[in-house]
N, C-alpha and C positions, 0 to 999 in steps of 0.2 A: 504494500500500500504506500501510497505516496499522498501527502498531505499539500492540499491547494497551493497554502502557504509555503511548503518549499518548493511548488512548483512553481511558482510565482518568482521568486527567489531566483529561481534556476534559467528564470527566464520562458521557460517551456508555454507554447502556447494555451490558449482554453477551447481549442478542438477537437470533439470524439471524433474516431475513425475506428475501423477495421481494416487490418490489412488479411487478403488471401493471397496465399501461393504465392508470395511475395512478388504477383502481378496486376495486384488488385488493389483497390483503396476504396470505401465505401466513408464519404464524407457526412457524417450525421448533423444533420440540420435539424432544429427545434423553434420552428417561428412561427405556433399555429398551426399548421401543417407539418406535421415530421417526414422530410426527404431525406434522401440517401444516395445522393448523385455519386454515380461512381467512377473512377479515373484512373488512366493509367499511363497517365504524363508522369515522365522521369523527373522531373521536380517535383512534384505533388507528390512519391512516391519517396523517392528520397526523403525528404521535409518529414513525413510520417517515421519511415523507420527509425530517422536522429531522433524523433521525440520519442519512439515507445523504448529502444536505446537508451537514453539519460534517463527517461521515468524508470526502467529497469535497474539501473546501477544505484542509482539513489533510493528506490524502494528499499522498503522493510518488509517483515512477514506481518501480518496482520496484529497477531497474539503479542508480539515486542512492542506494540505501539506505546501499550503502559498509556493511564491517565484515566 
């Protein structure tokens, strides 16, 4: 688990995604409507994997959170 505030911290952006098969990117939008445009532009794709990357490395296990 990774907490807003170090992501925040980290710089990490505030958007959900899914990556598949690491040729896929399903961008989750919440405006009223929930979409799920999906892409498979090589920056858009790149850009995701750095972020689930850092969120990864800086993650905790859930139970360690303590508080």
């Amino acid at each position: 688990m990774l907490a807003r505030s170090k992501a925040d911290e980290l710089g990490l952006p505030c958007e959900d995604f899914w990556l598949f098969d690491a040729r896929v990117v399903a961008l989750l939008r919440f405006d009223g409507t929930t979409r799920c445009p999906a892409s498979t532009s090589s920056p858009t794709l790149w850009r995701c994997f750095g972020t689930r990357e850092a969120a990864w490395h800086h993650s905790v296990p859930y139970d360690e959170l303590g508080g």
